[in-house]
C-alpha positions in Angstrom: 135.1 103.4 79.3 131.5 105.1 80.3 129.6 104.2 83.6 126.4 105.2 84.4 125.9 106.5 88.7 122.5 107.3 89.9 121.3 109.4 92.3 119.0 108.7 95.2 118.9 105.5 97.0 121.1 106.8 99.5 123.9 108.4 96.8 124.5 110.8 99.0 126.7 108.5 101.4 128.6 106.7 98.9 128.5 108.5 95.2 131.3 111.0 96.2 133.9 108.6 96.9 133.5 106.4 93.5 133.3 109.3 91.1 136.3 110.4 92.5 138.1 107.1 92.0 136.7 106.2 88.8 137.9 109.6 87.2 141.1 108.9 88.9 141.1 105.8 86.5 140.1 107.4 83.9 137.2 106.7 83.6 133.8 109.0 82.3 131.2 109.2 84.4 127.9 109.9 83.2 124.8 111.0 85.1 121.1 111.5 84.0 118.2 113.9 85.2 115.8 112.7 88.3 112.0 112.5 86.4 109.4 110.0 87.5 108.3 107.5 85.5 104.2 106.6 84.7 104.8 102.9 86.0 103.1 101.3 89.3 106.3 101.4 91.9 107.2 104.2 94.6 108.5 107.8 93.3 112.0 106.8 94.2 111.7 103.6 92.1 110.2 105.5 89.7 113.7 108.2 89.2 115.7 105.2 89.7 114.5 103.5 86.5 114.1 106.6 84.4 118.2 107.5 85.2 118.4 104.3 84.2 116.8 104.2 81.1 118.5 107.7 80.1 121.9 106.3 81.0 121.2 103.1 79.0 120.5 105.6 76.1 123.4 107.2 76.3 125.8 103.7 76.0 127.4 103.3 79.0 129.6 100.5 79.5 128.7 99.8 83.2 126.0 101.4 85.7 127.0 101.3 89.1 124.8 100.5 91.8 124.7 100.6 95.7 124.3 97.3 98.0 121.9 99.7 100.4 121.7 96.6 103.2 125.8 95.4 103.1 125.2 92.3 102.3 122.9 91.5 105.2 119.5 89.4 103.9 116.5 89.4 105.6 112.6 88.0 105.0 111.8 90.6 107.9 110.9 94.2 107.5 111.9 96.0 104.0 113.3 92.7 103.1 109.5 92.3 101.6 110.1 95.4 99.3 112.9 94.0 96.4 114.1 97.3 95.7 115.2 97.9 99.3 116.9 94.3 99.9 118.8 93.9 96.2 118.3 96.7 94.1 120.3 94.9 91.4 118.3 91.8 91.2 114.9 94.0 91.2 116.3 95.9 88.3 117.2 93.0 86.8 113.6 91.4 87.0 111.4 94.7 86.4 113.8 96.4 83.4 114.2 95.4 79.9 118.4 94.9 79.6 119.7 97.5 82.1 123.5 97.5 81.3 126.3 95.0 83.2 126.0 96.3 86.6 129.1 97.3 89.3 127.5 96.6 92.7 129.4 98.9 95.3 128.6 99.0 99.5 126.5 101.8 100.1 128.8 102.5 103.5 132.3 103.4 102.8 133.4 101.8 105.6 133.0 98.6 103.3 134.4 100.0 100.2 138.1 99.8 100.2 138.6 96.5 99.2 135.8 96.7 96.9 137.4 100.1 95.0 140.7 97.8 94.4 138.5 95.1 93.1 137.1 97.2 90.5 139.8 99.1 90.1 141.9 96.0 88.7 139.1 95.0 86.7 138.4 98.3 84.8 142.2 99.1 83.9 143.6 95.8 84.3 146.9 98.4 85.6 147.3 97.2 89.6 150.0 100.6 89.2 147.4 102.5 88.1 144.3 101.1 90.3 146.5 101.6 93.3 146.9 105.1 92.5 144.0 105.9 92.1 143.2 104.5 95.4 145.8 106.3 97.1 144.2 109.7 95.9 141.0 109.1 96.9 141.4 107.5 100.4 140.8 110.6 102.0 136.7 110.6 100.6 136.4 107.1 102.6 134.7 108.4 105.2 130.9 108.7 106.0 129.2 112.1 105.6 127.9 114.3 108.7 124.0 113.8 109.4 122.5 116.9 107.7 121.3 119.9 109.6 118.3 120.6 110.8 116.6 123.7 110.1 115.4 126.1 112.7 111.7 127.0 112.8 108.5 126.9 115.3 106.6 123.5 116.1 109.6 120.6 115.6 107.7 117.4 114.1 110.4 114.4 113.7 110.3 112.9 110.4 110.6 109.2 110.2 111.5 107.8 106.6 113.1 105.5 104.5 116.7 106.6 104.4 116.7 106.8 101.0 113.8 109.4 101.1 115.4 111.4 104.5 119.0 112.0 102.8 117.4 113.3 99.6 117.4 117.2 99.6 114.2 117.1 97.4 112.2 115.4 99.8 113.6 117.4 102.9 112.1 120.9 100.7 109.2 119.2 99.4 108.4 117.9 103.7 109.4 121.6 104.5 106.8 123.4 102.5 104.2 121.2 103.2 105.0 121.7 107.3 105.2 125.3 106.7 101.5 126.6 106.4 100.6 124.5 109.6 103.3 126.4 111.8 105.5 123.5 111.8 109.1 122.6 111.3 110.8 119.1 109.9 112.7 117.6 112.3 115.4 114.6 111.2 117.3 112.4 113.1 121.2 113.8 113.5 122.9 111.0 114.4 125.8 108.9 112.9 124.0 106.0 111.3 126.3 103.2 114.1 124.3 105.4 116.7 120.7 105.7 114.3 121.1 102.0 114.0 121.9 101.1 117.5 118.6 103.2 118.7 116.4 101.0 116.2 117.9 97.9 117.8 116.9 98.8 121.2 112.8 98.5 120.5 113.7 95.0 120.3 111.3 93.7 117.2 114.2 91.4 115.6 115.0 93.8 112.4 118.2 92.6 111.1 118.5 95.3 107.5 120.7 97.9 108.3 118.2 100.5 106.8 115.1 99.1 108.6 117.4 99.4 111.9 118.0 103.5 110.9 114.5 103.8 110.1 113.5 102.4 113.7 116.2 104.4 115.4 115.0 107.4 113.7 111.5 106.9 115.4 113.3 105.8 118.8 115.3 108.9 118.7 112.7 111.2 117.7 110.3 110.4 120.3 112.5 110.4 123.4 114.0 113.8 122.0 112.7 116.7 124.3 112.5 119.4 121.3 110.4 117.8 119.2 106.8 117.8 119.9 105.5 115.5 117.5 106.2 112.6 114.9 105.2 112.1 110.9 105.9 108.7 109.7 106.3 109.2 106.1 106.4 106.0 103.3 107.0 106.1 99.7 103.7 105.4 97.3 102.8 101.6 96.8 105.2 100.2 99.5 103.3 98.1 101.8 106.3 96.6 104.0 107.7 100.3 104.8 104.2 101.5 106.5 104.1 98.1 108.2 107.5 98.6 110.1 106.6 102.1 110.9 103.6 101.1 112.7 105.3 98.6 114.4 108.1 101.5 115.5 104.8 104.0 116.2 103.0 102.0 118.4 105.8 102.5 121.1 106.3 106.0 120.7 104.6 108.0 122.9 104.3 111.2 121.2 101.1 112.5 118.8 102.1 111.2 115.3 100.3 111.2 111.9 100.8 109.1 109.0 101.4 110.2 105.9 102.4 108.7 101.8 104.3 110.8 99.3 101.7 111.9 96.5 98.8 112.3 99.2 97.3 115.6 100.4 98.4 116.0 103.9 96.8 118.9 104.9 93.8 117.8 107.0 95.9 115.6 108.9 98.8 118.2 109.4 95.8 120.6 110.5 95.0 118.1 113.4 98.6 117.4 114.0 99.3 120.9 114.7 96.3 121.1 117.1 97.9 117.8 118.8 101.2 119.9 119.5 99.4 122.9 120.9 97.3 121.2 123.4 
C-alpha cells in the first residue's frame, strides 16, 4: 500500500501525526518535490497540483488530503476561492484523474476518530489499527505558533494560513523586508485564540481560516511592537484581498498591500517612511 501526502496547505499542523500512523500500519508514504506549475491559479495551488501530478506518477494507491475548514461551509469570505473551502472537490474538477483521495481534518483535535476510521479501512486488522493508534496518540496535539525573528522595524504579516505556516514564504517575506530596514512580524497565538481575535471585528466570517486570517490582522494592529501591517494574498485570488480589506479598513496602523510574484519594493520604500514618521 502507497499514499501520496503533500506539503503546504497548512501540512505543517496535521502531516506529522498521519505519517506517523500510517507507517505504524505499514504503510509507505511517499512525498514529491514543491515546483510551480505554468497554469493560471495561485503559487500554492500551483505546488499543490505539481506534488500531485509527481505522486500520481509514481502509483500511489491513495493521496491524502487536508479538510483546511473542518467541515464548516460557507458562501462568505474564502468560501468564494474552491481551493480554500474543499480542496478535494477543486482537485477533483481542475485535475485530470488525481488518485482515490483520504480526506483527513487539518486540526488534530478532530482526528482521532478519523485515524481509526482509516485505520480499519487500510488494514482491515482493528488489532492492528488500534495499535497503531495507541503509538501515535502522543503526536495529536497542535504545534506551537512559530517564532518570530528579532530584527529592527516589526511589520505584522497578515496571510492566508496556508502561506504564514510555510517556511518558504516566511524567508522569501524576510528578504524582501530586509533591504528596507524592516522585520516580518506573525501572529503567535494558538489558532482558538487567532480565531477568537478574527471573530471580534464582527463581519459574520464563519471558515475557520478566514477567522485566523482576521485575528491575525486584529492582533497585529492592537500589538504595541509592531509598527506597521502588510496584507499579503496569493496571485489570482480575488476573495483573499477582499477579506483583507475588509479586516484593513479597521486597523489603525500604516499598512501596504502586497501579491506574491509582484515587486514590492516601491511600496515597502514608502512603508518604511510610514514607520519612521
Amino acid at each position: 500500500m502507497r499514499i501520496g501526502v503533500v506539503e503546504g496547505f497548512l501540512s505543517r499542523r496535521y502531516l506529522g501525526f498521519w505519517e506517523a500512523f500510517l507507517r505504524e500500519l505499514g504503510v509507505e508514504v511517499l512525498k514529491a518535490q514543491r515546483q510551480t506549475l505554468p497554469l493560471p491559479f495561485c503559487r500554492p495551488v500551483q505546488e499543490l497540483l505539481f506534488q500531485v501530478e509527481a505522486l500520481k506518477a509514481k502509483g500511489v494507491d491513495y493521496l491524502l488530503l487536508p479538510d483546511l475548514q473542518g467541515g464548516v461551509e460557507s458562501e462568505k469570505g474564502g468560501g468564494q476561492c474552491p481551493w480554500l473551502i474543499d480542496l478535494e472537490a477543486a482537485l477533483l474538477r481542475y485535475f485530470p484523474g488525481p488518485p482515490p483521495v483520504l480526506k483527513v481534518p487539518a486540526d488534530l483535535s478532530q482526528a482521532l476518530g478519523r485515524a481509526a476510521e482509516i485505520g480499519q479501512f487500510l488494514t482491515q486488522n482493528p488489532m492492528l489499527a488500534h495499535r497503531a493508534l495507541d503509538r501515535t496518540r502522543r503526536l495529536l496535539t497542535p504545534p506551537e505558533p512559530l517564532r518570530n525573528p528579532p530584527g529592527p522595524g516589526p511589520v505584522g504579516v497578515v496571510a492566508q494560513p496556508y502561506l504564514v505556516e510555510d517556511p518558504a514564504f516566511r524567508k522569501e517575506v524576510a528578504e524582501a523586508f530586509a533591504p528596507h530596514g524592516l522585520t516580518p512580524y506573525f501572529a503567535d497565538l494558538p489558532l482558538e485564540k487567532l480565531r477568537a481575535e478574527g471573530a471580534k471585528l464582527g463581519l459574520g466570517v464563519v471558515l475557520p481560516t478566514d477567522l485566523e486570517l482576521l485575528g491575525q490582522s486584529h492582533y497585529l494592529d492592537r500589538l504595541g511592537r509592531v509598527k506597521a501591517l502588510a496584507y499579503i494574498s496569493s496571485y489570482t485570488c480575488p476573495p483573499i484581498p477582499g477579506l483583507m480589506r475588509k479586516a484593513a479598513r479597521r486597523a489603525h496602523k500604516p499598512r501596504v498591500f502586497l501579491t506574491l510574484g509582484e515587486e514590492w519594493g516601491e511600496a515597502l520604500a514608502a512603508l518604511r517612511q510610514a514607520v519612521l514618521e
